[in-house]
C-alpha positions as CSV (number, residue, x, y, z in Angstrom):
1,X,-35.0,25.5,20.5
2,X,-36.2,28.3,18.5
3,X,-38.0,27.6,15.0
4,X,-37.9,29.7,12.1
5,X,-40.1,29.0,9.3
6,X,-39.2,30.8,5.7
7,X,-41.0,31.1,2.5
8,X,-40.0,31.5,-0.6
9,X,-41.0,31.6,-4.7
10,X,-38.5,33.1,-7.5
11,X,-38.7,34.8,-10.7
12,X,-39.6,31.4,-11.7
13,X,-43.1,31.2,-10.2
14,X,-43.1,27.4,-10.1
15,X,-43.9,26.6,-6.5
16,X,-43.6,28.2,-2.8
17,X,-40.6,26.6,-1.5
18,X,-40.6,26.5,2.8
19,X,-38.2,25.4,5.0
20,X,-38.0,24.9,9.2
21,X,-34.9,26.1,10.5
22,X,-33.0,26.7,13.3
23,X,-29.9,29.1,13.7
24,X,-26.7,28.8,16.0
25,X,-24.3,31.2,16.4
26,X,-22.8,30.8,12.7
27,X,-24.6,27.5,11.9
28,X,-28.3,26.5,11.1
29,X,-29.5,23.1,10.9
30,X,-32.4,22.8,8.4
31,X,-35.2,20.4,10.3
32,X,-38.3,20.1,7.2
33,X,-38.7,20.8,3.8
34,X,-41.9,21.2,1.4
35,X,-43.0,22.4,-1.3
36,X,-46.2,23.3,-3.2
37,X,-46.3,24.1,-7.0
38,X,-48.7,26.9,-8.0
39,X,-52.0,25.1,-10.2
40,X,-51.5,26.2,-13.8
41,X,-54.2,28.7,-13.8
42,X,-52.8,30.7,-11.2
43,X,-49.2,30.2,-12.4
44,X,-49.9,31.8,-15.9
45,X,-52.2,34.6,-14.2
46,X,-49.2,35.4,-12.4
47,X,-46.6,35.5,-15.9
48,X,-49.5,37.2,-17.5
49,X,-49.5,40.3,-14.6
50,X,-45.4,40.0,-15.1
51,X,-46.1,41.3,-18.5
52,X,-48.4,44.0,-17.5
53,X,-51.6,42.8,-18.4
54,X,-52.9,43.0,-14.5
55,X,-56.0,45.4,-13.6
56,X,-56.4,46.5,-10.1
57,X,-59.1,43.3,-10.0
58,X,-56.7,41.1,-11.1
59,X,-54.0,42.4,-8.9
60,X,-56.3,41.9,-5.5
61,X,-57.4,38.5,-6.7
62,X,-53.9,37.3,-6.7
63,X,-52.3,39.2,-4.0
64,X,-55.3,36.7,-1.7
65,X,-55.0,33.3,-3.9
66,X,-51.2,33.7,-3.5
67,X,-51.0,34.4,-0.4
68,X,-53.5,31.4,0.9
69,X,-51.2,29.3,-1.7
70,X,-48.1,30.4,0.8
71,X,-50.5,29.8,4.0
72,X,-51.1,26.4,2.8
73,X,-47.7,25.8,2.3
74,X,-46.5,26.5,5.8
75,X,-49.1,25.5,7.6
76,X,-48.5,21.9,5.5
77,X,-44.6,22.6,6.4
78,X,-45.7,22.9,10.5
79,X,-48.1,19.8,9.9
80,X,-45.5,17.6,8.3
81,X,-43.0,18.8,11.3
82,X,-45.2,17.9,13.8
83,X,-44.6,20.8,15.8
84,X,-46.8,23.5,18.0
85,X,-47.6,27.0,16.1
86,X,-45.8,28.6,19.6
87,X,-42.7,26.7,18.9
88,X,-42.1,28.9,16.0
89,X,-40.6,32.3,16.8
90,X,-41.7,33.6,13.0
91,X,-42.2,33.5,9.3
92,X,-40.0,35.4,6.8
93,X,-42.5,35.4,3.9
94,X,-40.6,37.2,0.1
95,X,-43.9,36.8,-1.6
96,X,-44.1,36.5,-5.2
97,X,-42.6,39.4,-7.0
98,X,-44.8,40.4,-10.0
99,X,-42.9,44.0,-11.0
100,X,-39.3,45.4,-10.0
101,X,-38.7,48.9,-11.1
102,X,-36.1,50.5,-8.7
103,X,-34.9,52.6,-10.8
104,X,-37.1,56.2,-12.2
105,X,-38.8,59.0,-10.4
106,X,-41.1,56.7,-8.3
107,X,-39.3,53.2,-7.5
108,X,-40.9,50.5,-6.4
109,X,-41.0,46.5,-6.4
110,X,-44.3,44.8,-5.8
111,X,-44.7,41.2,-4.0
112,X,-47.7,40.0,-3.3
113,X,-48.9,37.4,-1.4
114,X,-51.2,38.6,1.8
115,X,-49.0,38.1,4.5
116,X,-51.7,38.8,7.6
117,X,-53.5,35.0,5.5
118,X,-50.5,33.8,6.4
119,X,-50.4,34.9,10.0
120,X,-53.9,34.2,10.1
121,X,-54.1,30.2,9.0
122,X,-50.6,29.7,11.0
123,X,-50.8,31.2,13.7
124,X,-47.0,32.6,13.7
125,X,-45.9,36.0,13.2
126,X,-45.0,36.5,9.7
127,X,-42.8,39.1,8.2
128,X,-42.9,39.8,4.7
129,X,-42.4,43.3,2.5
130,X,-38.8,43.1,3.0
131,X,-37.6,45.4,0.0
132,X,-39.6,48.5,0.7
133,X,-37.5,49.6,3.6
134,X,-34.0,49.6,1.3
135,X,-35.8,51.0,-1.6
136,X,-37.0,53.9,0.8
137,X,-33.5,54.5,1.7
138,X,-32.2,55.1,-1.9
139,X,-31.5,51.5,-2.5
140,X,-32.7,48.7,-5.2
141,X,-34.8,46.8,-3.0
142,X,-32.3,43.9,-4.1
143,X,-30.9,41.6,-4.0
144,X,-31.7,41.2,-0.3
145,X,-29.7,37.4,0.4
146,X,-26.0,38.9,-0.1
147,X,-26.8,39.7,3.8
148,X,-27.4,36.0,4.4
149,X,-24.8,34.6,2.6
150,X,-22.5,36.9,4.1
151,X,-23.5,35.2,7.6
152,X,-23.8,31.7,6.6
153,X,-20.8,31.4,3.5
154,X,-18.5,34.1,4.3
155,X,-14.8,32.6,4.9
156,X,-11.5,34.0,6.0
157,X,-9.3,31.3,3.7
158,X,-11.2,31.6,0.7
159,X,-12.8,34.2,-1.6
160,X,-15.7,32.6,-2.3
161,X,-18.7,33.8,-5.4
162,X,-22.1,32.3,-4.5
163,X,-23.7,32.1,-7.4
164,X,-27.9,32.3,-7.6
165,X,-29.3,30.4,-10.6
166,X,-32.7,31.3,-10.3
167,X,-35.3,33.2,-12.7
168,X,-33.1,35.5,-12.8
169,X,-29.2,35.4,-11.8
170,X,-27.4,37.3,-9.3
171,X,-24.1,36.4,-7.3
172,X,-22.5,37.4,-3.9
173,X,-19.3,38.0,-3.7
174,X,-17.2,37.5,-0.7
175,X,-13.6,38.0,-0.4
176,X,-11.8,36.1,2.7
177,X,-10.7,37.6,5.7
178,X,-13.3,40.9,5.6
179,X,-10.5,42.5,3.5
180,X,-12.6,44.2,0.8
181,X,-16.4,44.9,1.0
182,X,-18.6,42.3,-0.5
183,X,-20.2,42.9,-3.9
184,X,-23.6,41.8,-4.7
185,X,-25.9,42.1,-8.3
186,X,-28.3,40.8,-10.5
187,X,-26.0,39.9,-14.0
188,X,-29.4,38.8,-15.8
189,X,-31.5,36.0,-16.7
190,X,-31.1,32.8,-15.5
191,X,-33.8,30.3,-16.2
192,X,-36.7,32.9,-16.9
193,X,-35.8,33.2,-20.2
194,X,-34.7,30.0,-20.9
195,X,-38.3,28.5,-19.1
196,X,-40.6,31.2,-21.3
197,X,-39.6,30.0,-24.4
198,X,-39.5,26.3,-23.6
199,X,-42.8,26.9,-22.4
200,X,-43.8,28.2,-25.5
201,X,-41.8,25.8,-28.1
202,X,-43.5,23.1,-26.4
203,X,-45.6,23.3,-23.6
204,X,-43.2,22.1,-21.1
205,X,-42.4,24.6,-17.9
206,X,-38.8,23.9,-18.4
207,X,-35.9,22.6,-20.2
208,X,-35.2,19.6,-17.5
209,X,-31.9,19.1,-17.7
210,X,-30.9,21.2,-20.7
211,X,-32.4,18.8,-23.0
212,X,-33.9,20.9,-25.5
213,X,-30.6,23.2,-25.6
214,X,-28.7,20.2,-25.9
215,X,-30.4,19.6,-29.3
216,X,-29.1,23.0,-30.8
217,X,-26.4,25.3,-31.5
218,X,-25.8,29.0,-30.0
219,X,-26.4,31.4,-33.4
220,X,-23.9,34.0,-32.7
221,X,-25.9,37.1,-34.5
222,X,-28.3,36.2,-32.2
223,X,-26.4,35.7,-28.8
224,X,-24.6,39.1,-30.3
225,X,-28.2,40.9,-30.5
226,X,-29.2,40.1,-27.1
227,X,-25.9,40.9,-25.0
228,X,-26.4,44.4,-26.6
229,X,-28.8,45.0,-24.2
230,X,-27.8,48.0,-22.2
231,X,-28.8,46.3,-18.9
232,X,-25.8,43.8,-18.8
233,X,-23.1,46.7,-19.4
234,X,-24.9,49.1,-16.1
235,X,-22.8,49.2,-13.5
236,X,-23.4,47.8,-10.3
237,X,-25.8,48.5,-7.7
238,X,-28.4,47.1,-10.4
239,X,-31.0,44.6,-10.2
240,X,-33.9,43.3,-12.6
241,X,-36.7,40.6,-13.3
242,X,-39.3,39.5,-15.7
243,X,-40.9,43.1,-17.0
244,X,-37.5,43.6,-18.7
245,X,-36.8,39.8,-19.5
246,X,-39.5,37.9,-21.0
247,X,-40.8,36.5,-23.8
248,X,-41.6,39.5,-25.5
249,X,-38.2,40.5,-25.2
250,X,-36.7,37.3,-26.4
251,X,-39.3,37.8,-29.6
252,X,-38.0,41.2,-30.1
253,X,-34.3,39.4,-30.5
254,X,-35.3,36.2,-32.5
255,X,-37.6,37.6,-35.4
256,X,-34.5,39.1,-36.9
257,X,-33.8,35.4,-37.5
258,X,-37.3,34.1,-38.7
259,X,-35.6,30.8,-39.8
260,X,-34.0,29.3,-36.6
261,X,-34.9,26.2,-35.3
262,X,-36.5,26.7,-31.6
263,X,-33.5,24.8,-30.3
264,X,-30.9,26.6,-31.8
265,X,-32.9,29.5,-30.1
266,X,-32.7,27.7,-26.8
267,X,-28.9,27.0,-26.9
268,X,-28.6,30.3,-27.6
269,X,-30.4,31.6,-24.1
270,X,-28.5,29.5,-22.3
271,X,-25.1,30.6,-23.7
272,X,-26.9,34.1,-23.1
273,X,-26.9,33.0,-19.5
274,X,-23.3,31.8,-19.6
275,X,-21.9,34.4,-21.1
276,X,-23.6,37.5,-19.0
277,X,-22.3,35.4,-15.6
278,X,-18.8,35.1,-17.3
279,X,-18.6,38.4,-18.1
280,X,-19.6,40.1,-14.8
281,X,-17.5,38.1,-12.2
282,X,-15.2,39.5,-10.2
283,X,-11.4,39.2,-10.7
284,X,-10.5,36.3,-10.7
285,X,-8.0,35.3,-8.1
286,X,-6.0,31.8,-7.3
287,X,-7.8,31.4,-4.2
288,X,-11.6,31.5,-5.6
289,X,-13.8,29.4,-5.8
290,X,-17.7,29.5,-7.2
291,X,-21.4,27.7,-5.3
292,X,-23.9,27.8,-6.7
293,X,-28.2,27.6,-6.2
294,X,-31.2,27.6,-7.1
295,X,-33.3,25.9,-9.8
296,X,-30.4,26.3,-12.5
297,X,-28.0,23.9,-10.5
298,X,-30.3,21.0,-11.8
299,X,-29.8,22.0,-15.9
300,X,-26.6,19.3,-16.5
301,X,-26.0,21.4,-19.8
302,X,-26.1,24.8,-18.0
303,X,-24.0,23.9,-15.6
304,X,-21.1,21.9,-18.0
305,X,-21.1,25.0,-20.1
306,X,-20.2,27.4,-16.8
307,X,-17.7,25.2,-15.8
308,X,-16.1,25.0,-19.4
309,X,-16.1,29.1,-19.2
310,X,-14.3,28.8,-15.6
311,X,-11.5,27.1,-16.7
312,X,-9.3,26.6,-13.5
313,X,-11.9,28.7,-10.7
314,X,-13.9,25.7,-9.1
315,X,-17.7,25.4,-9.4
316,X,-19.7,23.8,-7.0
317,X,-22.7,24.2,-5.3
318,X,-23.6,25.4,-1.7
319,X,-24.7,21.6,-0.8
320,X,-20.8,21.3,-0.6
321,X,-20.8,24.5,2.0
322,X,-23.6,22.4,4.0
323,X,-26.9,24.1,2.8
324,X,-28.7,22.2,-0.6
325,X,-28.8,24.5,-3.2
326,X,-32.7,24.0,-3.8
327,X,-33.1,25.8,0.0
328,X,-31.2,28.9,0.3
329,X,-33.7,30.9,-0.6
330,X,-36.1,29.9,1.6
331,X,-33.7,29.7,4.1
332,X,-32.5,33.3,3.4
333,X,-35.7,34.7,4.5
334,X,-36.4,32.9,7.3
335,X,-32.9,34.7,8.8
336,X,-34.7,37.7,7.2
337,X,-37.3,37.5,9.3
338,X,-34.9,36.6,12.5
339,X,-32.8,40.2,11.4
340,X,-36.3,41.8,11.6
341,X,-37.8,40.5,14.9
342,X,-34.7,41.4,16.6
343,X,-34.4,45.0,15.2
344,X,-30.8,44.2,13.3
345,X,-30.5,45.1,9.9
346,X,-31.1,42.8,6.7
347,X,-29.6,44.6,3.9
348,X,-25.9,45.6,2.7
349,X,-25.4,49.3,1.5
350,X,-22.8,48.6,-0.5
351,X,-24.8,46.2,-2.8
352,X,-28.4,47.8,-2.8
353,X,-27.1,51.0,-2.8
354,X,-28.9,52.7,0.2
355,X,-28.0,55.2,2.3
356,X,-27.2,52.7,5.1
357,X,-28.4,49.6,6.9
358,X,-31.7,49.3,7.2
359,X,-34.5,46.9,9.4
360,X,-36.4,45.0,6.5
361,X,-40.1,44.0,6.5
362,X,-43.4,44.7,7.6
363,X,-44.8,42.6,10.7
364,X,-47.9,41.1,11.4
365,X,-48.1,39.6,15.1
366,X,-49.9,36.7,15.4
């Protein structure tokens, strides 16, 4: 059996998330899990460089503490598996993304995260750098897993909308039978927006379960203010992250309204969320149905308030498709990584916008 060991940390920055897998023809069977949350300091270094406030120092630093934080979380991953370093045929690594700008005269989008630590303390050969080829081809540089879900979800009865709940959002779309090319996009914040100012409000990382925003009310001139942001109107290919929305952008919104309570501003961030994912779907069609992943999946409040906008289309999560939400991220890259080590491609055109498929990723043997 051939191993496949992928690691993974969202807009979030939370925890590195890493998962053992093994792929069949159109199948994978997911053998461990782990996960290892970033120590405070590090974690608000890391928001702090997000907002542009990183010197080439500070850059370094973290680009080695994060990446021995992702070495010590496979290497914990191989030791709870109990299996041999040989057994696994690589390591898909995203990093941890600390800027995105793919659009302008010099694009870019920066992970960091020293791979070669990685291949160093595991002894596997790890892939990482995965958006630098696509961007070099005219593309985005995201989002990358449209590929991945593609493989794994893709069905021939269904049109089906895999939906990312993550830092930021971004959705796959897949219409059955191959009959129309698959769409793929960021629509916006997810949870980063919601997490900065729950963090702030009151300390707390996140709203667990929506609590906070189940205390308040959406303030319309507010939610009205935000969705004029000319990001949520671009067309698609288009992607985005946390220099473009962060505190300091939620701040910009909310001191029009000096006197709202913080969990009227809360509510209103997650109906910002809502509303943005609404707005962007597809068509819908009588034969779609909506999974979804990532951290959001777990906010009761966020997800009641999707299904309310739905109406008739289904929303579920990809758990119900046989892969828990909480993994396919991780997952994604692993296969990433598989795409890379056999020379096939790892990116769709039609959703990055590059000139064409693309190998992904920079390789460091072990």
């Amino acid at each position: 059996m051939s191993y496949w060991l992928g690691l993974m940390s969202g807009t979030s920055m939370d925890s590195v998330d890493a998962v053992l897998v093994s792929f069949g023809p159109q199948s994978l069977t997911v053998h461990a899990t782990h996960s290892l949350t970033y120590p405070d300091n590090l974690r608000q270094r890391l928001i702090s460089v997000t907002r542009d406030h990183g010197t080439p120092d500070e850059l370094g630093e973290l680009d080695t503490l994060v990446g021995q934080h992702f070495a010590r979380t496979a290497s914990e991953l191989i030791a709870q598996a109990g299996i041999a370093a040989h057994e696994i045929s690589g390591i898909g690594s995203h990093g941890q993304t600390v800027r995105h700008q793919p659009s302008g005269s010099a694009p870019f989008s920066m992970q960091i995260g020293c791979a070669a630590l990685i291949a160093e303390a595991t002894g596997v050969t790890t892939v990482s750098d995965f958006r630098s080829r696509d961007l070099a081809a005219g593309g985005q540089g995201a989002p990358l897993v449209p590929a991945f879900h593609k493989w794994l979800f893709e069905s021939k009865e269904q049109d089906r909308c895999i939906l990312n709940l993550g830092g930021i959002a971004n959705i796959t779309w897949l219409p059955a039978g191959h009959q129309n090319p698959i769409i793929g996009f960021d629509t916006g914040p997810a949870n980063a927006l919601l997490d900065a100012w729950c963090l702030h409000q009151t300390g707390r990382h996140y709203d667990e379960d929506g609590h906070l925003a189940s205390e308040g009310t959406t303030h319309q001139e507010l939610l009205a203010s935000m969705l004029s942001d000319a990001y949520f109107s671009k067309p698609a290919p288009k992607s985005t992250g946390k220099e473009r929305f962060n505190l300091d952008w939620v701040r910009t919104h909310v001191q029009r309204f000096p006197d709202l309570a913080p969990e009227d501003v809360q509510r209103t961030l997650l109906q910002l969320t809502v509303t943005t994912i609404l707005q962007q779907l597809p068509q819908q069609t009588a034969n779609m149905a909506i999974y979804a992943c990532g951290g959001g999946t777990f906010n009761t409040v966020l997800m009641n308030e999707l299904r309310m906008g739905l109406g008739s289309v289904a929303l579920g999560t990809t758990a119900e498709l046989g892969l828990d939400s909480q993994w396919v991220g991780p997952v994604a890259f692993a296969w990433l990584a598989r795409q890379t080590l056999k020379g096939l491609p790892g990116n769709v055109p039609e959703v990055t916008g590059a000139s064409g498929e693309r190998v992904l990723g920079a390789i460091y043997p072990a």
